[in-house]
C-alpha positions in Angstrom: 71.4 -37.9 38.2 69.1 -38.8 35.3 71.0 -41.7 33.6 70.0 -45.2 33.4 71.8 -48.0 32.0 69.2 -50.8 31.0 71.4 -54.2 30.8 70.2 -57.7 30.3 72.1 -61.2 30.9 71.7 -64.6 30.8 69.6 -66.3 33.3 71.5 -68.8 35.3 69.3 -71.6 36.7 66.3 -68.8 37.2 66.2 -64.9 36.4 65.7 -63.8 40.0 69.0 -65.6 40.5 70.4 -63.5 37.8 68.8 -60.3 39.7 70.8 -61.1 43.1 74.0 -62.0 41.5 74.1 -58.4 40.1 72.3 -56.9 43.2 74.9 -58.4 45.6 78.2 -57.4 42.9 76.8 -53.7 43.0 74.9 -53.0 46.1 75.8 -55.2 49.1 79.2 -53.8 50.5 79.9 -50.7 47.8 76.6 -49.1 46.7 77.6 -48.7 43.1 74.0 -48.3 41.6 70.5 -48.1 42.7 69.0 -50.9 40.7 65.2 -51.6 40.0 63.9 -55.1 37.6 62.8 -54.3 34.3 59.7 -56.0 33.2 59.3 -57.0 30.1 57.0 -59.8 28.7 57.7 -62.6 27.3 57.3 -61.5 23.0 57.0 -63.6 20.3 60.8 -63.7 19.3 60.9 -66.1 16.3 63.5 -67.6 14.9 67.2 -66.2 15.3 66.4 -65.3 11.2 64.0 -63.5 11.6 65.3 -61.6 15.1 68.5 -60.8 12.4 66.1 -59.5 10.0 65.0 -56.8 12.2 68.1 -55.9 13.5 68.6 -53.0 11.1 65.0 -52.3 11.5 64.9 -51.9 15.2 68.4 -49.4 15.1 66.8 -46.8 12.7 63.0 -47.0 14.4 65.3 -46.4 17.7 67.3 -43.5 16.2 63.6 -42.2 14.8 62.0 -42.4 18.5 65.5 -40.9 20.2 65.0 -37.7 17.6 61.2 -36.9 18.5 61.3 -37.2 22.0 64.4 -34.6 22.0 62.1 -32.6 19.6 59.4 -32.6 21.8 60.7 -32.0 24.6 63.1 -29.3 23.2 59.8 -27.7 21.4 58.2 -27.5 25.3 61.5 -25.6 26.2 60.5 -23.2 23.8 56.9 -23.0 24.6 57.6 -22.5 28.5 60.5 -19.6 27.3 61.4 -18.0 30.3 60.3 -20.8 32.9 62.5 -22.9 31.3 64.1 -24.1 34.5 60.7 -26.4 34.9 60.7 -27.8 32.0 61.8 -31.0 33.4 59.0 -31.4 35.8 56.6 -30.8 32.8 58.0 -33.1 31.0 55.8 -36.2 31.4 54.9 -40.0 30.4 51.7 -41.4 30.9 51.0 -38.8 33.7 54.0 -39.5 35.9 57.5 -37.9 35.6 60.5 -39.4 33.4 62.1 -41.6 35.9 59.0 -42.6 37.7 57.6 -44.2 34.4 60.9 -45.8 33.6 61.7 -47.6 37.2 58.3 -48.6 37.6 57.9 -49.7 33.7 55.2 -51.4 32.8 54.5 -53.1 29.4 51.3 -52.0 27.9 49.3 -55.0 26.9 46.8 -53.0 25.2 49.0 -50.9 22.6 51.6 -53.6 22.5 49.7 -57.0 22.4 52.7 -59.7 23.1 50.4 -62.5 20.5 51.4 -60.1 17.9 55.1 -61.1 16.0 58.0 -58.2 17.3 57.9 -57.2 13.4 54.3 -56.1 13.9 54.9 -54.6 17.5 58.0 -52.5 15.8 55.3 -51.6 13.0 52.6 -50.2 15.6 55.3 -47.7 17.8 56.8 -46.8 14.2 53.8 -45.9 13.2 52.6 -43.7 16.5 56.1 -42.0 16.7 55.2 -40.9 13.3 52.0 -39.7 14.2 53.6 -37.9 17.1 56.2 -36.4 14.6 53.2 -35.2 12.2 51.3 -33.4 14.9 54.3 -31.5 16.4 55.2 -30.4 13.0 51.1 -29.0 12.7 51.1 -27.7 16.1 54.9 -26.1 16.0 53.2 -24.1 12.7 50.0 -23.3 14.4 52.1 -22.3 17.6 55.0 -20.2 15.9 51.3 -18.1 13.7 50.2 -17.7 17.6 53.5 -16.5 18.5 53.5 -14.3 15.9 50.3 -12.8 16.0 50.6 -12.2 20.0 53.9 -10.3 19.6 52.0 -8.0 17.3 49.5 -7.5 19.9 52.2 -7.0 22.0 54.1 -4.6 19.8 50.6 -2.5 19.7 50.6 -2.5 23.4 54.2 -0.9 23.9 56.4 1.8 22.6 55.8 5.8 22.5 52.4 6.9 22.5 52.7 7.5 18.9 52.1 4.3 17.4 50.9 1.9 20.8 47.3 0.9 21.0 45.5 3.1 23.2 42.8 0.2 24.0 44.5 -0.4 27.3 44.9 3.4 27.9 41.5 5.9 27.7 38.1 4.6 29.2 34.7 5.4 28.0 34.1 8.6 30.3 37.3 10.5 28.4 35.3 10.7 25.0 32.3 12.5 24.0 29.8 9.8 22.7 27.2 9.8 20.7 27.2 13.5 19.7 26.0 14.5 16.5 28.3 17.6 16.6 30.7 17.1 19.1 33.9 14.7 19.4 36.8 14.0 21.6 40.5 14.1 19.9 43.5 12.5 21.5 46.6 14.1 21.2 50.0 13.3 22.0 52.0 16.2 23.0 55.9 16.5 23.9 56.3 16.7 27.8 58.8 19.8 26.8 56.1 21.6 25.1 52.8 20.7 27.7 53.2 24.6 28.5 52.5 25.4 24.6 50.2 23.2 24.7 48.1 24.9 27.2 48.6 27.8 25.9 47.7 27.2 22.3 45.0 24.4 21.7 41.9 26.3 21.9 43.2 28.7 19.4 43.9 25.4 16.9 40.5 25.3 15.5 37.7 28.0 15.4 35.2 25.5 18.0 37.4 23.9 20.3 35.7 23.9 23.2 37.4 25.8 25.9 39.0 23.7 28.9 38.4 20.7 27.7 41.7 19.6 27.6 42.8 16.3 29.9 45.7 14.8 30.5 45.2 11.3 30.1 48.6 9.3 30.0 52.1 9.9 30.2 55.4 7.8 29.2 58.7 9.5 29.3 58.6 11.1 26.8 54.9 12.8 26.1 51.8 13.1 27.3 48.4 12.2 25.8 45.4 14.9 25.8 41.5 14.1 25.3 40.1 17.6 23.7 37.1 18.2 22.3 35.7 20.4 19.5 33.1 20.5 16.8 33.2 18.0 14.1 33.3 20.0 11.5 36.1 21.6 13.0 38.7 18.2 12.7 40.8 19.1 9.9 41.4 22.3 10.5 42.4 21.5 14.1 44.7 18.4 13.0 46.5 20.8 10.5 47.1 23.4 12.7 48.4 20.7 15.4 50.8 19.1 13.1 52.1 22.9 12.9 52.6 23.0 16.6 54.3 19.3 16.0 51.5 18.7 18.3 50.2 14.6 17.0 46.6 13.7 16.4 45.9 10.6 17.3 43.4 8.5 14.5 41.6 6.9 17.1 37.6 6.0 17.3 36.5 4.8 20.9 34.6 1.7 20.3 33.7 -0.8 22.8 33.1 -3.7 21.3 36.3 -3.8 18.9 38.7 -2.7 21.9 36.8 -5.4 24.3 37.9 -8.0 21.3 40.9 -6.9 20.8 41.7 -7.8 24.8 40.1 -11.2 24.5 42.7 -12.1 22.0 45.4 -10.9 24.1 44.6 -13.3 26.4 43.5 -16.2 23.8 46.9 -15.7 22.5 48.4 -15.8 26.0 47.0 -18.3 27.1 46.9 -21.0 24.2 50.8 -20.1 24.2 51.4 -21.5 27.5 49.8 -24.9 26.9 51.7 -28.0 27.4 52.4 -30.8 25.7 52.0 -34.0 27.9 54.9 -36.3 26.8 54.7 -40.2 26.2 58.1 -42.2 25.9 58.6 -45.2 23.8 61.0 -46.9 25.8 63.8 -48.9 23.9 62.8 -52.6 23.5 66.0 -54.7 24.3 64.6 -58.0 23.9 65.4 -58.8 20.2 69.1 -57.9 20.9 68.9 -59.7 24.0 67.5 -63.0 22.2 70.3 -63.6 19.1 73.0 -62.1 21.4 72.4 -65.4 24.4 70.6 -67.3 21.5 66.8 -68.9 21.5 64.8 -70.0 23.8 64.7 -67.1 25.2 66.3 -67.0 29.3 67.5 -63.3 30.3 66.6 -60.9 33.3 66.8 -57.4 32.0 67.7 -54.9 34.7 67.8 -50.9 35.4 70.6 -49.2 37.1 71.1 -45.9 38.1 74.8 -45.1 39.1 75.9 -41.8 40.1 78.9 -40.0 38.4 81.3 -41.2 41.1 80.4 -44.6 41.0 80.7 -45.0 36.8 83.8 -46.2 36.4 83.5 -48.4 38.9 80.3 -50.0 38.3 81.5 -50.6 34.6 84.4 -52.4 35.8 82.4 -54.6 38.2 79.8 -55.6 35.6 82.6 -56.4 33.2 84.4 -58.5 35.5 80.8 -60.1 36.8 79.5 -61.0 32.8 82.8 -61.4 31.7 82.8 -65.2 30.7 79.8 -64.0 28.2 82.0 -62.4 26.3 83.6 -65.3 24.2 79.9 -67.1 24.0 78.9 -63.5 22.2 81.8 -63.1 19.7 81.9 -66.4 18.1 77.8 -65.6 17.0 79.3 -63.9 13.8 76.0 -63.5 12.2 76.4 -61.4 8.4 74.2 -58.1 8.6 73.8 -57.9 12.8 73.6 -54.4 14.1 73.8 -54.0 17.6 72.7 -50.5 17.4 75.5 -49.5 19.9 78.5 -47.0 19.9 80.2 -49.3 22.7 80.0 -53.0 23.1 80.2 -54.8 26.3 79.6 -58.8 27.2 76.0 -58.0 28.5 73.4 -56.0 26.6 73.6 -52.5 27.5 71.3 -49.4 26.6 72.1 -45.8 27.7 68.7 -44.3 29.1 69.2 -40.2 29.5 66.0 -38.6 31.1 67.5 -35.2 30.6 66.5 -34.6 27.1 67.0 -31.0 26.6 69.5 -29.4 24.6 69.0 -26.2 24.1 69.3 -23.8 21.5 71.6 -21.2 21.9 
């Protein structure tokens, strides 16, 4: 299961013996949760003002990160198209799968310098999440021209042989080259009418020449023939074809042009299949955590993982374990705080969901 619930309470004389009280309530005798410590530094809080202050702040820059993860992540769903089903494993943060980087989380100093205020902090990752948001938005439009322009390839390179390329069909030694009087015409004839065919082309045009016909390539439907005749004889021969509902293919053989035309084929497919490496901003806590037990700041925040069976439970034992922080919380009725959360509970609680893909129908 991919869900996480990040909590945080009150340290009691010391954090670690925060940690065991919760470790011995949900995994000594009933296995509720797999639980990991979530380090995070010790910021530059403030005053309580100033922690209030941000509170509105921190829920929308939250709400902003939430929506372009999901976009990304959705957006690799749609550039991976039918392997979707490994979308998850490709999904990435700093090099290491989703729940890998969020069990072993590690604040980065260097992005995130704790000296700086948690305004400033909250300034940087709003910042780089809108960076992020700006070059999906350029790469979704350079990807969805790509797309575009490789279905037309692709288009080219199927249907009936009377409007497909025929790059990836004839080779050099079907064609007469570098003639000054002869040249090599493809034709694509009905399967029910090869016998007329036979019959008939050499009579088309006064200077076809005789047996030169070749059967090249079939689909279900018709075949395509290489002839060749005398230049001067082409429009006489295409009319007389398009009588016999016999089609001439307008077709040069060039080398270069059909050798480029395959190289973008593959540009195309290949620059489609890129991925996008994915970096998660993980949801601070520790403003919420410092007005909601009050300054200086004492709380051990901690990372559980339950399993479905074990929800209900687990919710019950926590609220039974940080109960008597319930009354302590309530009476801080502070004008303008935002908690940022659908459902409140005595200790700080986040929702973490590594599964963020919902797909499109």
């Amino acid at each position: 299961m991919s869900e996480f619930w990040l909590i945080s309470a009150p340290g009691e004389k010391t954090c670690q013996q925060t940690w065991d009280t919760m470790m011995a309530a949900t995994t000594r005798n009933n296995n509720l949760s797999t639980n990991h410590k979530f380090n995070i530094p010790d910021l530059k809080v403030g005053t309580l003002d100033v922690l209030v202050g941000l509170s509105d702040e921190l829920a929308k820059l939250d709400s902003f990160v939430e929506g372009v993860v999901k976009k990304v992540a959705q957006y690799m769903a749609d550039v991976l198209e039918d392997s979707r089903d490994k979308v998850q494993e490709n999904l990435l943060a700093n090099g290491v799968d989703l729940v890998t980087y969020i069990t072993r989380f590690q604040w980065d100093m260097a992005k995130y310098p704790i000296k700086q205020s948690l305004k400033n902090i909250s300034e940087i990752i709003s910042k780089q999440v809108s960076q992020i948001d700006n070059d999906l938005k350029s790469r979704a439009s350079a990807y969805n021209n790509l797309k575009g322009n490789l279905q037309n390839l692709e288009r080219k390179n199927a249907g009936s042989l009377l409007t497909r390329s025929l790059a990836d069909i004839v080779k050099k030694e079907d064609f007469v080259l570098d003639s000054e009087y002869l040249i090599t015409q493809l034709v694509v004839v009905p399967k029910v009418a090869y016998t007329d065919w036979q019959k008939t082309y050499e009579t088309l045009a006064e200077m076809v020449v005789p047996r030169s016909s070749n059967l090249l390539f079939e689909d279900n439907d018709s075949g395509l023939f290489g002839v060749t005749l005398f230049r001067k004889a082409i429009d006489d021969f295409k009319h007389k074809a398009r009588e016999n509902k016999f089609t001439v293919r307008d077709f040069q053989y060039n080398e270069e042009e059909m050798k480029a035309d395959k190289e973008e084929m593959t540009r195309l497919s290949t620059d489609k299949k890129k991925q996008f490496l994915l970096l998660i901003v993980v949801r601070v806590c520790h403003t919420c955590c410092s007005y909601r037990y009050g300054l200086p700041v004492n709380f051990q925040a901690m990372l559980l993982q339950p399993s479905k069976k074990t929800m209900k439970k687990l919710r019950e034992v926590l609220n039974d374990l940080y109960k008597h922080l319930d009354s302590s919380a309530c009476a801080m009725d502070i004008p303008g705080l935002n908690l940022s959360q659908q459902e409140y509970y005595p200790y700080v609680y986040y929702k973490i969901d590594c599964n963020l893909l919902e797909f499109k129908v």
